[in-house]
C-alpha positions as CSV (number, residue, x, y, z in Angstrom):
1,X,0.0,0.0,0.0
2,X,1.2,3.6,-1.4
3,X,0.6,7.1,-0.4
4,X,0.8,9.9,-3.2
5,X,1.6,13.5,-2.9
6,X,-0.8,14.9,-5.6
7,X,-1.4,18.5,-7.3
8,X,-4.2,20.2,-9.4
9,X,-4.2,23.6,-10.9
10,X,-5.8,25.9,-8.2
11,X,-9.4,27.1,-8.9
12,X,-7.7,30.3,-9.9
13,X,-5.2,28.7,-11.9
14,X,-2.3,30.6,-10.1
15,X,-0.5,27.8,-8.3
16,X,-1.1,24.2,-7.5
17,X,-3.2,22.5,-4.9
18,X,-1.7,19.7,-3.2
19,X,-2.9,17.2,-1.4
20,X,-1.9,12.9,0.0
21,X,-4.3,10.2,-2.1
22,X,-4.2,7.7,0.6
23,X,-4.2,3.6,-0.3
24,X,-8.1,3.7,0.2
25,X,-8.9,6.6,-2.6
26,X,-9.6,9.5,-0.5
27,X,-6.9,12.6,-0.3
28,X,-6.1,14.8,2.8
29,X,-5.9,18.3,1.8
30,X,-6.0,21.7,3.3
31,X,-8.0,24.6,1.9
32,X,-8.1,28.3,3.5
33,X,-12.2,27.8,4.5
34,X,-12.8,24.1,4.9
35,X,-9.5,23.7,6.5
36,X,-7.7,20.5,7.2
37,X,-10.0,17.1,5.5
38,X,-10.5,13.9,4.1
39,X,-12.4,13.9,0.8
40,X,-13.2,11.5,-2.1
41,X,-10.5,12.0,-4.9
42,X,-13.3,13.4,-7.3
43,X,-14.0,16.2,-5.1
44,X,-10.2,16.9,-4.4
45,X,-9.8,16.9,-8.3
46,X,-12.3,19.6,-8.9
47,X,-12.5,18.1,-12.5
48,X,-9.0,19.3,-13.7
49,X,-6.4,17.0,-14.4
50,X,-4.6,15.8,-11.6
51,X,-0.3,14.9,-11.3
52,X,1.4,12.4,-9.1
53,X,4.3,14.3,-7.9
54,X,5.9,11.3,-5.7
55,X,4.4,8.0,-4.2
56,X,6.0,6.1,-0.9
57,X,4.6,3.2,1.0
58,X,2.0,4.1,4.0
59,X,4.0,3.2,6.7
60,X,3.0,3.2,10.5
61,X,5.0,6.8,10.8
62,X,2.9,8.2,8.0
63,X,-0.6,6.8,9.6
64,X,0.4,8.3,12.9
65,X,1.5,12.0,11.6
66,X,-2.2,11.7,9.5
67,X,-3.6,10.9,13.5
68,X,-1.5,13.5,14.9
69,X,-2.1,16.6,12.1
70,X,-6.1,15.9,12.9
71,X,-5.8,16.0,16.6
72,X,-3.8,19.4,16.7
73,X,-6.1,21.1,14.3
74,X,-3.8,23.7,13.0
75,X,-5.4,26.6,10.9
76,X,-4.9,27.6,7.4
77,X,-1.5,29.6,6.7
78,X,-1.0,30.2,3.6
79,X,3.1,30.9,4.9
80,X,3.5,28.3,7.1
81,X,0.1,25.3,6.9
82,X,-0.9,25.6,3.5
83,X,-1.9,22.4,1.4
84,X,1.1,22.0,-0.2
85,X,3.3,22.7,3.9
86,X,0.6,19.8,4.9
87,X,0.5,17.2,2.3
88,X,4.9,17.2,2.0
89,X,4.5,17.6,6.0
90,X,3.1,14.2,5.7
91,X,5.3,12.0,3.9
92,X,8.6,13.9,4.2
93,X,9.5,17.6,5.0
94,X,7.3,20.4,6.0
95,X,7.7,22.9,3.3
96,X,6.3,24.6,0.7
97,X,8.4,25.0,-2.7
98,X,5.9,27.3,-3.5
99,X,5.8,30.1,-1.1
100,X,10.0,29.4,-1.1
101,X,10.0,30.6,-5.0
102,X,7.2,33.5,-4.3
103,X,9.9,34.4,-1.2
104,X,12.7,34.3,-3.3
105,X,11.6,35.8,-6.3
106,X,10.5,38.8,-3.9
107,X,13.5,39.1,-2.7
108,X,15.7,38.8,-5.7
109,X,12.9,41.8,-6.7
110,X,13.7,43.5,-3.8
111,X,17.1,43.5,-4.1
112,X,17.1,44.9,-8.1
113,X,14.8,47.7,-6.5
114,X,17.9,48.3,-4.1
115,X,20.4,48.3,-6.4
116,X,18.7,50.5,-9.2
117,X,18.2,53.0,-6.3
118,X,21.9,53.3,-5.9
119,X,22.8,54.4,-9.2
């Protein structure tokens, strides 16, 4: 038995939504309103074509952070608990590569701002 880290073009189309198809066809995602749940892969899809970004085996450590993310209940951050922070959380590191390249982008931005100023 495998779990999947999954992605869909957001609703908006500016990003991805992730989320972890478990061995039994449902996915845990994270959404800003509904917050942290378990839903049937058709409703996680939204009807747009969904990618398998990586796949390991459902192991007892994996079960028990799944256990442990619905106890504490964490809210919606689109920094620091967004789907994609949740889903990796999961089945490796917390981390969004997402909000990493809007952060770094910003900053490279920031930093051409900077240096035109001194000119």
């Amino acid at each position: 038995m495998n779990v999947s880290l999954i992605s869909r073009p957001k609703k908006n189309y500016l990003g991805r939504h992730y989320g972890l198809l478990l061995p039994n066809k449902t996915v845990i995602e994270s959404q800003a309103v509904q917050g942290l749940r378990q839903v049937p892969f058709h409703i996680f899809s939204a009807g747009k074509k969904v990618v398998i970004e990586t796949t390991k085996p459902f192991t007892s450590e994996i079960n028990t952070r799944i256990r442990e993310l619905f106890h504490e209940k964490k809210p919606y951050d689109i920094a620091t608990n967004n789907c994609e922070h949740v889903a990796r959380g999961i089945i490796d590191k917390k981390e969004s590569i997402q909000i990493n390249a809007i952060f770094a982008l910003s900053l490279f931005y920031g930093l051409c701002l900077l240096l035109k100023k001194t000119d």
